[in-house]
BAFI-3210 file (N, C-alpha, C; in Angstrom, 3 decimals, decimal comma, padded with zeros to 6 digits):
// residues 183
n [1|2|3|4|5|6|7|8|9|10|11|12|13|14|15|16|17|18|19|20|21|22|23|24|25|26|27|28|29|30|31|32|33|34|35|36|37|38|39|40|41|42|43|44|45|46|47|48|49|50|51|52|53|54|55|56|57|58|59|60|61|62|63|64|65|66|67|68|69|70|71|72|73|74|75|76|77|78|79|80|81|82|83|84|85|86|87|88|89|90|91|92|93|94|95|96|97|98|99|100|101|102|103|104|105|106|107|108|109|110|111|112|113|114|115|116|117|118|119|120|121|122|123|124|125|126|127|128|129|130|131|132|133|134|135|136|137|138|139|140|141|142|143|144|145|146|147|148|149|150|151|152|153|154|155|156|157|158|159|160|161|162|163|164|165|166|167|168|169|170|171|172|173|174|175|176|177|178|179|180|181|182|183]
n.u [000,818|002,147|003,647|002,757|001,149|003,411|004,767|002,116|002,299|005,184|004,907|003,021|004,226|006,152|005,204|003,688|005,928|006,758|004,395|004,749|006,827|005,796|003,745|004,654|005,434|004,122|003,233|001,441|003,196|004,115|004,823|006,121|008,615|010,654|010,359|011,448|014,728|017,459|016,146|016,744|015,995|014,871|015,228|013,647|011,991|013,694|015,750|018,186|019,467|020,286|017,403|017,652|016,552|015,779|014,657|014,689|013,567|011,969|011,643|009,948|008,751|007,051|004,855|004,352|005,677|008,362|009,205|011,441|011,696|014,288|014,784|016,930|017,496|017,460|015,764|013,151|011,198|009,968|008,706|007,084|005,237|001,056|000,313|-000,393|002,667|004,442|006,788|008,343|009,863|012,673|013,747|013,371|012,582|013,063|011,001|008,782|007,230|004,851|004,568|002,529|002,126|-000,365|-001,006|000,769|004,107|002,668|002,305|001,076|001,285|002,269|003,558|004,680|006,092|008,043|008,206|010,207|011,247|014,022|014,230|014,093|011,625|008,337|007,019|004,339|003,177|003,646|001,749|001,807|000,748|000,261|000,432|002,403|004,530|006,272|008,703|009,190|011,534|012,373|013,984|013,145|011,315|007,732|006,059|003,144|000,943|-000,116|-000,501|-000,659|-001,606|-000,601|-001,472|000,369|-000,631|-003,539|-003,538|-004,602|-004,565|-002,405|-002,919|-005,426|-007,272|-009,298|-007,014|-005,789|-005,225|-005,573|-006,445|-003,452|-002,625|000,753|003,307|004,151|006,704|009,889|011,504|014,791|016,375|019,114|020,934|020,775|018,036|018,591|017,873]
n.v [-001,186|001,034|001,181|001,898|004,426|006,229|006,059|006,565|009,409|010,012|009,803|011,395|013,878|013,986|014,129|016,721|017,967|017,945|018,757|021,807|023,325|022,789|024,172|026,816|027,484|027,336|029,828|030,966|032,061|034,037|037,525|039,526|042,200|043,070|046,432|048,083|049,746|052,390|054,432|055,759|059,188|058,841|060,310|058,706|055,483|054,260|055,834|056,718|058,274|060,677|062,940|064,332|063,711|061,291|058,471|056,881|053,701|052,395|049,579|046,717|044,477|043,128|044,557|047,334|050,455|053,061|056,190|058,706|061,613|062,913|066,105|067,531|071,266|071,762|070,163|070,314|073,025|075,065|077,588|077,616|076,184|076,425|078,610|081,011|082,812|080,315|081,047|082,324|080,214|079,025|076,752|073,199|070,800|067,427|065,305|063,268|060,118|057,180|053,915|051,255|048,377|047,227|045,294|042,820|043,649|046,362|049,725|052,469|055,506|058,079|061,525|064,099|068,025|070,918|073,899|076,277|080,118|082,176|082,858|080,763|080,368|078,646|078,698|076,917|073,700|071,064|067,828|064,972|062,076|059,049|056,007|053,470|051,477|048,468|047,416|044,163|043,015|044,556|046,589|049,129|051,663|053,091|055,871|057,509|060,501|063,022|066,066|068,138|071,119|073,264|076,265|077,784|080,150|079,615|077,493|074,660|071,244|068,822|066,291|066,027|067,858|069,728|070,659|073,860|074,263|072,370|068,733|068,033|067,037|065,304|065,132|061,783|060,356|058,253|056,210|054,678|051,619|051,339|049,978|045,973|044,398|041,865|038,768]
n.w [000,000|000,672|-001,338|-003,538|-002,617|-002,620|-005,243|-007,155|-005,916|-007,267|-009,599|-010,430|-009,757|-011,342|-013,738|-013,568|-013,527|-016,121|-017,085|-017,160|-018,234|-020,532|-020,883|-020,399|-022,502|-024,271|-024,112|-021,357|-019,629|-020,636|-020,355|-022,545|-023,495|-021,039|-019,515|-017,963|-017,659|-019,532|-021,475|-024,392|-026,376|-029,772|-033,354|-034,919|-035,681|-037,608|-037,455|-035,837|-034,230|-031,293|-029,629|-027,515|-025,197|-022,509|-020,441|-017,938|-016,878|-013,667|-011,555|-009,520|-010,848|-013,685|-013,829|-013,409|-012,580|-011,718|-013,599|-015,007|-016,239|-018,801|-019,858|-022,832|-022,695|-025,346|-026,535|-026,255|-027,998|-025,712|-026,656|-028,816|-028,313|-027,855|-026,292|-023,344|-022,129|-022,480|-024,018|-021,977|-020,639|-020,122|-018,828|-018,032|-015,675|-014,418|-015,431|-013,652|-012,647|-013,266|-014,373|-016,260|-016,868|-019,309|-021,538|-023,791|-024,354|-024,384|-022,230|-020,094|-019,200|-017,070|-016,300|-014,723|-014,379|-013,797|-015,969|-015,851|-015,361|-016,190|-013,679|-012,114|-011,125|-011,086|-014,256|-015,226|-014,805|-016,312|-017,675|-018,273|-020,455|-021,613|-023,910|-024,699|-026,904|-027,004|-029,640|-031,395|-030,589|-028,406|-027,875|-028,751|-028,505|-029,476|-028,289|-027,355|-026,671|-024,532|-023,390|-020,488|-018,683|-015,801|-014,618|-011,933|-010,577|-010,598|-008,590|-009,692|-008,954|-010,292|-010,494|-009,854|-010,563|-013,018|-016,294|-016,799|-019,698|-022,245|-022,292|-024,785|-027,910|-028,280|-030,934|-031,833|-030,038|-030,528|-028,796|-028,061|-026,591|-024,483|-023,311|-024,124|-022,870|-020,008|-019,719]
ca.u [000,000|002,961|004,716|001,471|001,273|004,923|004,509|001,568|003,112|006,672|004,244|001,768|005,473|006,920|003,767|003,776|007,096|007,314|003,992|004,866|007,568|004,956|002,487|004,979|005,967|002,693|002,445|000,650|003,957|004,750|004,178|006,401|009,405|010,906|010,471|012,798|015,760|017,302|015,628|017,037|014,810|016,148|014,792|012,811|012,432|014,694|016,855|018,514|019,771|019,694|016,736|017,659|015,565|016,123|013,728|014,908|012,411|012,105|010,299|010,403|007,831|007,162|003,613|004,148|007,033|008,353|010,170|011,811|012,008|014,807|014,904|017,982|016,375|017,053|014,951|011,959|010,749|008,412|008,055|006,204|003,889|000,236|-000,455|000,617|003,750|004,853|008,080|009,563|010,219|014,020|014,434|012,051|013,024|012,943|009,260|008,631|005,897|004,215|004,180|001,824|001,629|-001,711|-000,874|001,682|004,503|002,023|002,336|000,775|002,424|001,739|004,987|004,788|007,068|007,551|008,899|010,656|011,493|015,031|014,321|013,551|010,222|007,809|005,676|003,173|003,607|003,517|001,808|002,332|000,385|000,116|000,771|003,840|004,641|008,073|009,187|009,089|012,900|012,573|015,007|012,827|009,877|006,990|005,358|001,940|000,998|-001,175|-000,118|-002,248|-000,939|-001,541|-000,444|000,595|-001,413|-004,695|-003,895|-005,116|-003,979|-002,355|-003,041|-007,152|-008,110|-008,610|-005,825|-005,992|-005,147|-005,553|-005,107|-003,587|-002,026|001,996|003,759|004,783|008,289|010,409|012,921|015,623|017,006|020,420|021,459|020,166|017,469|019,167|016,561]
ca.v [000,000|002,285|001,596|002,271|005,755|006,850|005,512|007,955|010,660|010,356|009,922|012,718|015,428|014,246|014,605|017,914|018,866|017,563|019,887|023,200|023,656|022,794|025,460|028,030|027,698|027,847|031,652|031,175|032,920|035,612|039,220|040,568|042,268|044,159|048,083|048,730|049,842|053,555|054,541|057,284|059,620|059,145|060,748|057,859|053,937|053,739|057,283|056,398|060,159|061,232|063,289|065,289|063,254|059,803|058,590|056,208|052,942|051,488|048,566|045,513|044,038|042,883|044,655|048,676|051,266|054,761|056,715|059,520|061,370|063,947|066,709|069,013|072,443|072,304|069,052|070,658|074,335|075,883|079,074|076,943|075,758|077,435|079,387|082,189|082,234|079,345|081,973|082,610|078,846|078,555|074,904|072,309|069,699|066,041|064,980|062,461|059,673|056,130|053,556|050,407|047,351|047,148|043,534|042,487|044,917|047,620|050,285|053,292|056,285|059,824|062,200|065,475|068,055|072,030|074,767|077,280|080,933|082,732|082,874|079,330|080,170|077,842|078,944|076,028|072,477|069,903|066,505|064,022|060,380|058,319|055,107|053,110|050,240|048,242|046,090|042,684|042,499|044,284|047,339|050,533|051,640|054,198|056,594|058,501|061,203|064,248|067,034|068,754|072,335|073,600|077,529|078,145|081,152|079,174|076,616|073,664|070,182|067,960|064,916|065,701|068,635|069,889|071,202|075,063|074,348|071,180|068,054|068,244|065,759|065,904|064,014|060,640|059,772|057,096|055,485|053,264|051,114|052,230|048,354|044,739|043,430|040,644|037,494]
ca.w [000,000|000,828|-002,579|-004,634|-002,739|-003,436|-006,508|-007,815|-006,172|-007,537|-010,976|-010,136|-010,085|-012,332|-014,860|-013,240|-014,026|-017,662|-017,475|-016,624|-019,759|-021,568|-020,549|-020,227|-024,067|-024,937|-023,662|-020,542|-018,606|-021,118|-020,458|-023,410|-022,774|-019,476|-019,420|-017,263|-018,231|-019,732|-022,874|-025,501|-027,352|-031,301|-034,680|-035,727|-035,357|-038,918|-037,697|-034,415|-033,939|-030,591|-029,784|-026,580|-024,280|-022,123|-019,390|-017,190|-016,166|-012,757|-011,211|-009,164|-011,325|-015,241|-014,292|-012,923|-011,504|-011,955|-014,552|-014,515|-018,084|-018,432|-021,577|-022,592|-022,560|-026,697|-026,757|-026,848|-028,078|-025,160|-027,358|-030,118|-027,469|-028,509|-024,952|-022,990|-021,068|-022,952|-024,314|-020,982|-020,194|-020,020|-018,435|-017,381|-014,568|-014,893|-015,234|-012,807|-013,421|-013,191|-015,554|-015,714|-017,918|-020,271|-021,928|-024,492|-024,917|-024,047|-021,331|-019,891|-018,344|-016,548|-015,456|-014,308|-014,191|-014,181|-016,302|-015,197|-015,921|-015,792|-012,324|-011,806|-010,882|-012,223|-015,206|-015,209|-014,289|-017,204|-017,151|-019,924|-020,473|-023,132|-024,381|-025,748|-027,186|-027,480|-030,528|-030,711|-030,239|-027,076|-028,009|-029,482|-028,536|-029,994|-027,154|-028,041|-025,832|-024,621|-022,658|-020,030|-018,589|-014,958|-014,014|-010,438|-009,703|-010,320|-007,483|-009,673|-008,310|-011,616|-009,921|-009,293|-011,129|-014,317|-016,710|-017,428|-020,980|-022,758|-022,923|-026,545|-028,601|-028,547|-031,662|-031,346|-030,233|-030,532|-027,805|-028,314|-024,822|-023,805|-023,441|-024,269|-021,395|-020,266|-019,371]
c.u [000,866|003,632|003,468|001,612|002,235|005,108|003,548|002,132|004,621|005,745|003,341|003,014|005,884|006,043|003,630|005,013|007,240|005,993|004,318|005,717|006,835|003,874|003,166|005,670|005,012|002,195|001,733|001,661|004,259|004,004|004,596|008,057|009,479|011,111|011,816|014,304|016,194|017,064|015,974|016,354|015,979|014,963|013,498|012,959|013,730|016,372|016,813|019,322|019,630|018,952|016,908|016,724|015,704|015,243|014,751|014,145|012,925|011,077|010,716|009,655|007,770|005,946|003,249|005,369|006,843|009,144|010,221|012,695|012,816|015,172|016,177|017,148|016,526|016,454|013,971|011,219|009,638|007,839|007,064|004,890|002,529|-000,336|000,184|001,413|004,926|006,481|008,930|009,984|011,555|014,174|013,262|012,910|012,686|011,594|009,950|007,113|005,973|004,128|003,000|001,996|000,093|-001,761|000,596|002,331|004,062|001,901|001,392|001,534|001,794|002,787|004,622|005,881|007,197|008,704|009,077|011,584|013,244|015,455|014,397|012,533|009,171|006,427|004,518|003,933|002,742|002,950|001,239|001,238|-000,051|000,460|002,511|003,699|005,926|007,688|009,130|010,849|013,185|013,453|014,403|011,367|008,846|006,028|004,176|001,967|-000,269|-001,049|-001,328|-001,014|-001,110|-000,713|-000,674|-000,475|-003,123|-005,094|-004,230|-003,845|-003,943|-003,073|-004,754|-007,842|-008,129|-007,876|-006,689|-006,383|-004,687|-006,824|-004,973|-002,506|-000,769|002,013|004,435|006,047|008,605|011,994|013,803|016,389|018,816|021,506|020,179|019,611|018,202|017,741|016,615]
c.v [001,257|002,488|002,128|003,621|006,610|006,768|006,669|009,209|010,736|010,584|011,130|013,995|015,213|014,506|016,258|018,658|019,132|018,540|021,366|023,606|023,607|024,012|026,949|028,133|028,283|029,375|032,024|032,308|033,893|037,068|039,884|040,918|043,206|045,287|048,587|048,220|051,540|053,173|056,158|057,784|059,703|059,490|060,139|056,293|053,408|054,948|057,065|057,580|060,698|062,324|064,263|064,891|061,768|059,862|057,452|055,236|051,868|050,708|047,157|044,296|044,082|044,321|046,828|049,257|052,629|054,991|057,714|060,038|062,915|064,922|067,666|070,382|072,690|071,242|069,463|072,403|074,874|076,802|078,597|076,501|077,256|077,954|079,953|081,626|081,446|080,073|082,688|080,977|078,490|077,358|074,699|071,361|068,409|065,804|063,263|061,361|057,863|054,959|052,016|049,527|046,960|045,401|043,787|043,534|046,469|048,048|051,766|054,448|057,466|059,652|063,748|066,058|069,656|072,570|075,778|078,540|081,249|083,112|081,788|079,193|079,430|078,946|078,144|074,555|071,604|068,731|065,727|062,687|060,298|056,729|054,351|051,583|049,957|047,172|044,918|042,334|043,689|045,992|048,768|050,442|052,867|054,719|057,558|058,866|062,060|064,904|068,020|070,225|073,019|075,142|077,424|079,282|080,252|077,885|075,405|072,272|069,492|067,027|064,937|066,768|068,937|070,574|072,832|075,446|072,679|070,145|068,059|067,307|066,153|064,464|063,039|060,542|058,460|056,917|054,448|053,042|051,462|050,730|046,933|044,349|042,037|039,680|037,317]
c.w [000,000|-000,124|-003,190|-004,374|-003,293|-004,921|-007,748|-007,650|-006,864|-009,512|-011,591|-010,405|-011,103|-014,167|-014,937|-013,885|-015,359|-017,976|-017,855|-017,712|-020,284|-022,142|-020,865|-021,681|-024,754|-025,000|-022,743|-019,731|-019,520|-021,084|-021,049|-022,794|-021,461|-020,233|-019,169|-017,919|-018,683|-021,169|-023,582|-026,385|-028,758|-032,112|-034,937|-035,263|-036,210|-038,254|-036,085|-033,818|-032,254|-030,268|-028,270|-025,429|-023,626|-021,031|-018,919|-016,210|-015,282|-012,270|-010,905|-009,662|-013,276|-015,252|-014,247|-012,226|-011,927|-012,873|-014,233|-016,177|-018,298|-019,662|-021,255|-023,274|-024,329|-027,259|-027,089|-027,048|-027,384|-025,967|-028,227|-029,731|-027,839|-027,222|-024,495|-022,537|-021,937|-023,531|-022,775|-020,141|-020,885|-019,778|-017,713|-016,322|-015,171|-014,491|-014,745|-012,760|-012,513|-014,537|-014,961|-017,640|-018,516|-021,099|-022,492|-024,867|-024,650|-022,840|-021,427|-018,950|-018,025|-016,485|-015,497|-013,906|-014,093|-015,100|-016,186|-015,928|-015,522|-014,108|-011,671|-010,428|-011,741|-012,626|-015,196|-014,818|-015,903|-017,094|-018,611|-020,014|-021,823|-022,966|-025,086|-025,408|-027,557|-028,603|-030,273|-030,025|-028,687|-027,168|-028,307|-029,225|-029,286|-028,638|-027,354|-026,937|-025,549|-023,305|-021,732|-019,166|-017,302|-014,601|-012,515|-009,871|-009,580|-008,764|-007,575|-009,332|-009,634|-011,363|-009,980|-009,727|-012,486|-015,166|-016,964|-018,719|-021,167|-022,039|-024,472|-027,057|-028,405|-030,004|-031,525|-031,809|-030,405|-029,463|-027,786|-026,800|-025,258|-024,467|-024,039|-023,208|-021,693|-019,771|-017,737]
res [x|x|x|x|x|x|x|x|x|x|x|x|x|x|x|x|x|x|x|x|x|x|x|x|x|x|x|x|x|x|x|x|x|x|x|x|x|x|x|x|x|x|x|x|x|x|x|x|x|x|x|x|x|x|x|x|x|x|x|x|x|x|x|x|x|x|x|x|x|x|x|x|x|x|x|x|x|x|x|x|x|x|x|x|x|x|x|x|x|x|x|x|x|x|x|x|x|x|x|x|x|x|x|x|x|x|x|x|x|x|x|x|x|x|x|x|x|x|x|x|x|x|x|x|x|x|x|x|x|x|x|x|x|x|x|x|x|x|x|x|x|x|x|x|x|x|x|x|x|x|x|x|x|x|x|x|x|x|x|x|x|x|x|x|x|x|x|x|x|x|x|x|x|x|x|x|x|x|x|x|x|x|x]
***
């Protein structure tokens, strides 16, 4: 009676074991690739150019963390921006953010951040979200967007109120990873 039991169970794991490869080929364990990692803003997916912009993604998880997305002040033209003010914005700070996994490859993101005058008083506070998606090879991704705008004197809260001005489409970038995720 006591070999029979040992017997199924040593038959019952090892059924189990020779399972579980099986399953996890199939696609039940894949979530795509890892985020995290530093990512460089370039030209284009084809035009790998640097673009004056790198975020930096953290996270102890395949599924959600933080980034932290940093521009050189000739990365992006405030003056071009279509609202007041928008022409005394010397330097912005590192927008600061959230990301979250959506399924395959696909993420979601907020970061907020301000820009600031010759004084480095802030003009308005910035807040970004959008979408992005990485390649299948794991290395370049595409980031859609939409910008929302909050001025300081009004008092509004980014996080829970609504923008002054916007939200308005920005044009989609492209990010290429720094290094190779390793496995």
């Amino acid at each position: 009676m006591k070999t029979s039991i040992v017997r199924v169970t040593l038959i019952a794991i090892l059924t189990l074991g020779l399972a579980i490869p099986s399953v996890a080929s199939a696609g039940w364990f894949n979530w795509g690739c890892r985020y995290q990692g530093t990512w460089f803003g370039v030209q284009s997916e084809k035009n790998l150019a640097l673009a004056g912009w790198m975020v930096t993604v953290e996270g102890k998880s395949y599924f959600y963390g933080t980034n932290n997305l940093e521009f050189t002040n000739d990365a992006f033209d405030f003056a071009l921006l279509p609202f007041p003010d928008a022409d005394k914005v010397v330097d912005v700070t590192t927008n600061r953010g959230n990301w979250m996994r959506t399924g395959y490859n696909t993420f979601i993101y907020t970061t907020t951040g301000f820009a600031l005058d010759a004084d480095r008083k802030i003009v308005f506070t910035a807040k970004l979200s959008g979408h992005i998606t990485l390649s299948d090879d794991c290395n370049s991704d595409v980031i859609t967007g939409m910008m929302e705008i909050f001025y300081p004197e009004n008092m509004k809260n980014p996080f829970i109120d609504e923008p002054d001005i916007g939200p308005f489409p920005i044009d989609d970038v492209y990010g290429y990873r720094a290094f190779v995720d390793l496995p």
